[in-house]
C-alpha positions as CSV (number, residue, x, y, z in Angstrom):
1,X,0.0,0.0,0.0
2,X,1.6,2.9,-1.0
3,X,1.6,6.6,0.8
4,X,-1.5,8.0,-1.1
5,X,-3.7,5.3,0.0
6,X,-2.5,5.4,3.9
7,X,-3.8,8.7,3.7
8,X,-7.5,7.6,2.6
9,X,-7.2,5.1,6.1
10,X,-5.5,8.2,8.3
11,X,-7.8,10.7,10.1
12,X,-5.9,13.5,9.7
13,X,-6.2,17.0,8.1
14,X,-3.6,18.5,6.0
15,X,-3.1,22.5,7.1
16,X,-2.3,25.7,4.8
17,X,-0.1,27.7,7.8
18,X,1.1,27.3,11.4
19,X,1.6,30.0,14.0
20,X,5.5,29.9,15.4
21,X,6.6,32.6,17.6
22,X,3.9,34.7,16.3
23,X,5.1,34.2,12.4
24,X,3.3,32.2,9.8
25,X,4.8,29.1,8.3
26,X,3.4,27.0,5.4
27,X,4.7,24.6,3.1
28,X,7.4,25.2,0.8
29,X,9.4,27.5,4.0
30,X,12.5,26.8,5.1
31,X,12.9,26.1,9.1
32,X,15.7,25.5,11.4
33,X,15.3,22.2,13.6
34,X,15.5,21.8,16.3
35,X,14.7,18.8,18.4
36,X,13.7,18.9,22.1
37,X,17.1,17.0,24.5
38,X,15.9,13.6,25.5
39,X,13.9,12.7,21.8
40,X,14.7,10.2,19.3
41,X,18.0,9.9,18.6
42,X,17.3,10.4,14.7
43,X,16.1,13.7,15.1
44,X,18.6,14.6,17.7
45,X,20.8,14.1,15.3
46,X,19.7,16.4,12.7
47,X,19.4,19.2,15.2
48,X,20.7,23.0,13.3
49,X,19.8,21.5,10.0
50,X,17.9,23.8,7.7
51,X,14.7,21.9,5.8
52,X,12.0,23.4,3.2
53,X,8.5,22.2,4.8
54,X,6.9,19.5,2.8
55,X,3.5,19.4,4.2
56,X,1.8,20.6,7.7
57,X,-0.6,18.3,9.3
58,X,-3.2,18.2,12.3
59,X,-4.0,14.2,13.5
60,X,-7.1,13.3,15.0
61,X,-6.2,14.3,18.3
62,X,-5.6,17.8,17.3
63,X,-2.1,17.7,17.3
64,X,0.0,19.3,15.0
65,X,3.0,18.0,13.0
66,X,5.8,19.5,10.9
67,X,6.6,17.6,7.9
68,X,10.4,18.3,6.9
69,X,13.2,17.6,3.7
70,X,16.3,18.0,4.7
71,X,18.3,20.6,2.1
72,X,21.3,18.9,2.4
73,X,19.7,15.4,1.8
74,X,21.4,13.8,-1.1
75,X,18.0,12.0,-1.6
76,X,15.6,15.0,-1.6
77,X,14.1,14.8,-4.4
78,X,12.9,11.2,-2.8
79,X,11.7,13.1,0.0
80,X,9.4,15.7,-2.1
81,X,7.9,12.4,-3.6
82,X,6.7,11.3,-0.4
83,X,9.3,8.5,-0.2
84,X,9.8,7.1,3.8
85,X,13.3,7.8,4.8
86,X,13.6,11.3,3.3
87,X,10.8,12.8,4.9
88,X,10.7,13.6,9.1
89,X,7.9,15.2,11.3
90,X,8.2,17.2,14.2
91,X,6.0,19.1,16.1
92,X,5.7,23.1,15.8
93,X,7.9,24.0,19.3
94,X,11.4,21.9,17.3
95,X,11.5,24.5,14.6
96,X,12.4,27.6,13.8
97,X,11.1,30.0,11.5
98,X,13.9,31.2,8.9
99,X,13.9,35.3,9.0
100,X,11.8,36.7,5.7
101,X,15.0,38.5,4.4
102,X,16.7,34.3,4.7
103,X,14.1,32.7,3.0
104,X,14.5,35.2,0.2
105,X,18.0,34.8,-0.1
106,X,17.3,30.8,-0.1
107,X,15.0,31.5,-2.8
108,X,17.5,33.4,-5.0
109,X,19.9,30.6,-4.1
110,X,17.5,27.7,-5.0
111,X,15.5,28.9,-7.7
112,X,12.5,26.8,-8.0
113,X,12.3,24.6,-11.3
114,X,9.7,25.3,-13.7
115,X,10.1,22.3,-16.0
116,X,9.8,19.1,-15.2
117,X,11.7,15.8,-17.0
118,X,9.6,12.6,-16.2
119,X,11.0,9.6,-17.2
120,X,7.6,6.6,-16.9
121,X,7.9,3.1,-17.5
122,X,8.8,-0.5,-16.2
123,X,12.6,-1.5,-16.5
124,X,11.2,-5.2,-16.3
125,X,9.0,-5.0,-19.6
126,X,11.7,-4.2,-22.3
127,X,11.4,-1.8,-24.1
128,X,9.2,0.2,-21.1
129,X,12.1,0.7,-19.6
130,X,12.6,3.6,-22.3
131,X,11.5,6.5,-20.5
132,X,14.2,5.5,-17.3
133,X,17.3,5.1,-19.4
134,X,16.5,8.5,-21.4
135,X,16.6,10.6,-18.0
136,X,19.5,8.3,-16.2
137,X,21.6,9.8,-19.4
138,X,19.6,13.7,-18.9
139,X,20.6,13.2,-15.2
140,X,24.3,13.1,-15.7
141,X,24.3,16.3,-17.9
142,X,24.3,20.1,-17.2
143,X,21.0,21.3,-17.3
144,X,19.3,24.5,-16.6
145,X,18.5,25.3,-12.6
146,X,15.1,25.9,-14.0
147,X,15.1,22.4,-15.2
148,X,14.1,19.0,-12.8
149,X,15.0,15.7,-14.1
150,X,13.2,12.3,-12.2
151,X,13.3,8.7,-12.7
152,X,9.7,8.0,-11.5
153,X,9.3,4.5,-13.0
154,X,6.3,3.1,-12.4
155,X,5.6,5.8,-9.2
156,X,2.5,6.8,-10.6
157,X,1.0,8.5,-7.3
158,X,4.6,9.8,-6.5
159,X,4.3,12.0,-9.8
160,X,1.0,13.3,-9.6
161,X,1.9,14.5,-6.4
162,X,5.2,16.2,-7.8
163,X,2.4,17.6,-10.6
164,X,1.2,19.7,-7.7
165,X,4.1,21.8,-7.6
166,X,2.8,23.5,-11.0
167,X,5.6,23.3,-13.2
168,X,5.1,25.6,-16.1
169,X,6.0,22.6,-18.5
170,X,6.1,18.6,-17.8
171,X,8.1,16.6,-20.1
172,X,6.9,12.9,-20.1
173,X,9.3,10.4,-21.5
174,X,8.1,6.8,-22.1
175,X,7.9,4.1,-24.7
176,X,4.7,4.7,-26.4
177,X,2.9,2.3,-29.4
178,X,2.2,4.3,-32.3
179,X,2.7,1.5,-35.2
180,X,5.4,2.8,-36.6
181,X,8.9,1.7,-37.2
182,X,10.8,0.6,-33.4
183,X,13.1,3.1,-32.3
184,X,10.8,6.1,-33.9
185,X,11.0,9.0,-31.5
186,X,8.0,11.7,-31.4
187,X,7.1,14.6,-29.6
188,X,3.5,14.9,-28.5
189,X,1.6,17.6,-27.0
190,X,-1.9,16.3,-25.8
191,X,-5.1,18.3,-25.2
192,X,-5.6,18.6,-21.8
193,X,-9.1,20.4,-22.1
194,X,-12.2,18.2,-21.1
195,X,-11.8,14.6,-23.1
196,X,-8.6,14.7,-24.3
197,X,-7.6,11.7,-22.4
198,X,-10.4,9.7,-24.1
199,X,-9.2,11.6,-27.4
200,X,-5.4,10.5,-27.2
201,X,-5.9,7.3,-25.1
202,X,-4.9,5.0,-28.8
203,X,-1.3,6.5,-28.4
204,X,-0.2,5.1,-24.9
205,X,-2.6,3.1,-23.7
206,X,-1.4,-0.5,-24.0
207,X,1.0,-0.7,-21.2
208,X,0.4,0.2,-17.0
209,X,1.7,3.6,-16.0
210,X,1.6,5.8,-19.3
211,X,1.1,9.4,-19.8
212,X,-2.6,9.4,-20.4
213,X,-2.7,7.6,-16.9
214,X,-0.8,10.1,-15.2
215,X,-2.9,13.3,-16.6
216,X,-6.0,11.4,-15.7
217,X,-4.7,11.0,-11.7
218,X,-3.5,14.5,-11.8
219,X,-6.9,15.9,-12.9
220,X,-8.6,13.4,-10.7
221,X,-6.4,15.5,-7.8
222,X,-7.0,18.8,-8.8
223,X,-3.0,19.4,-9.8
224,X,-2.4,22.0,-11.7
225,X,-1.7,20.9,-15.2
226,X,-0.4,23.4,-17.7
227,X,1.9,22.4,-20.1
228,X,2.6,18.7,-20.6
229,X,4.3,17.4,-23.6
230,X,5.5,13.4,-24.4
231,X,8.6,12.6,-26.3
232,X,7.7,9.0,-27.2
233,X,9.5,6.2,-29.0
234,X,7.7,3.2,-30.4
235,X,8.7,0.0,-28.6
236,X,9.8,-3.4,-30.5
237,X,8.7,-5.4,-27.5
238,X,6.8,-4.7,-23.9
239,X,8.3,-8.2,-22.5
240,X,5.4,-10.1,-23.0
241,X,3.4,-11.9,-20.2
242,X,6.5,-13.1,-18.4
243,X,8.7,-9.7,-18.9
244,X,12.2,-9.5,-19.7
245,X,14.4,-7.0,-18.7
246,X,16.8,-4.8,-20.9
247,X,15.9,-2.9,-24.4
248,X,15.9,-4.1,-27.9
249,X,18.6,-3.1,-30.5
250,X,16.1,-0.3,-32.5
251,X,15.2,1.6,-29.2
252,X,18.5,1.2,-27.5
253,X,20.1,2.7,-30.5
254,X,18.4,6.0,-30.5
255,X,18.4,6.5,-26.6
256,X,21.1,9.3,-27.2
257,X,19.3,11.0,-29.8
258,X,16.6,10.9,-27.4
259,X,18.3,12.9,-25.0
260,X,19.4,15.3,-28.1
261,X,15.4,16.0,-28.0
262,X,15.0,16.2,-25.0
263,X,17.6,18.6,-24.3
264,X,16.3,20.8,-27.7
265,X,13.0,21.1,-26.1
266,X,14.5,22.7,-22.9
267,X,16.6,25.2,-24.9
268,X,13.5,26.2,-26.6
269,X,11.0,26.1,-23.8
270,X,13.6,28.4,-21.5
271,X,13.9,30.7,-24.7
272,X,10.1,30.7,-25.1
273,X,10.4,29.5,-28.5
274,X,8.4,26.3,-28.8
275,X,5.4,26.0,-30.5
276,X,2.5,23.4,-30.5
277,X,3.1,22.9,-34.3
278,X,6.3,21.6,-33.5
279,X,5.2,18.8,-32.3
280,X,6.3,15.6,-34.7
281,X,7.6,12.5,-35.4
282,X,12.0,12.5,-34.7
283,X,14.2,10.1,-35.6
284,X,13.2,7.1,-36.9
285,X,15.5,3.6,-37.0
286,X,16.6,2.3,-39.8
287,X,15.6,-1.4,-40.2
């Protein structure tokens, strides 16, 4: 059972603010911890680290707790995804507010990303595993601060939620049947007016997680969807019923090219040059 459905058992209220010291914290702050002597020895431990407030939550008791991502986490991004391990709660009296002219600076420091790199699919089904090995290359390059690159693999839930952070553009990379050549690479931009799930549900709707999946969850949750294109690349093989791990020759072939894409799309996003009509089919291998 994963975190969004623990939620649907828990009764327990999810808060916009909470009064510290007579200022105002909500999520997205920073905070300084700082764990009262004689508590567990994990938090004790992370005492004077500075954390950007995930969520805020009230259980059914009434009391309140502080949910926390440590900055200096290597893992953080795990954390923002609601992943156990990289997320820790505290109550309201083990933290301290950041001054307004800190959290500013902090800001300026860490600006926050306004496009989004997905990669979607199951390493276990061939040629799913598409959409993972196209962002493990994007990962290891020098990308834009503006720019967030994820491996969310089959973590549905965990990308809807990061789909409430409203990115100005999502990027969805996955291996997506179109009955062309294997290896073809494309570049999608769906409609994501009322229907447009139902209208574009031929182009990836053969195999679990897949990009009309995900804006159909993230509607479903009221996340702010604005933006969302797919770079796609028809598959030679999903594994059949038993699976079967690694890519076929066509689509492993034109994973750098695929990044070459990718990375073309960010250029022209960040220079405000990209235009629906651009949308179309890329490379295609040679058979």
């Amino acid at each position: 059972m994963n975190e969004w459905e623990w939620q649907l058992l828990e009764d327990k209220n999810l808060l916009d603010h909470v009064t510290i010291a007579g200022t105002d914290i909500k999520p997205g702050d920073r905070v300084r911890l700082k764990p009262r002597k004689g508590g567990d020895i994990m938090d004790l431990a992370l005492g004077g680290q500075i954390a950007v407030i995930e969520a805020l939550e009230q259980d059914y008791e009434g009391k309140q707790h502080v949910c926390v991502v440590l900055d200096d986490d290597p893992g953080r991004d795990l954390g923002l995804l609601r992943q156990p391990g990289h997320r820790f709660f505290f109550d309201p009296d083990e933290v301290e507010p950041i001054p307004q002219s800190d959290r500013r600076a902090a800001q300026q420091a860490k600006p926050k990303p306004r496009i989004l790199v997905a990669g979607i699919g199951n390493i276990f089904l061939g040629d799913d595993g598409f959409g993972v090995e196209v962002v493990k290359r994007l990962a290891a390059r020098e990308l834009s601060s503006e720019v967030r690159v994820a491996d969310f693999g089959i973590r549905g839930f965990d990308l809807v939620y990061a789909l409430q952070d409203g990115y100005e553009t999502t990027i969805l990379v996955d291996a997506c049947p179109q009955g062309q050549l294997p290896g073809t690479i494309f570049v999608l931009e769906p409609d994501l007016s009322d229907g447009a799930t139902q209208q574009h549900s031929n182009v990836v709707d053969t195999h679990g997680m897949n990009p009309v999946n995900v804006i159909r969850m993230a509607r479903a949750m009221n996340a702010p969807l604005n933006r969302v294109l797919v770079v796609g690349c028809e598959p030679e093989s999903l594994g059949g019923e038993e699976g079967r791990m690694g890519l076929s020759r066509p689509v492993e072939s034109v994973l750098d090219e695929a990044v070459r894409i990718v990375e073309s799309l960010l250029a022209r996003i960040l220079n405000n040059t990209w235009q629906k009509s651009d949308g179309q089919f890329g490379k295609q291998q040679e058979q």
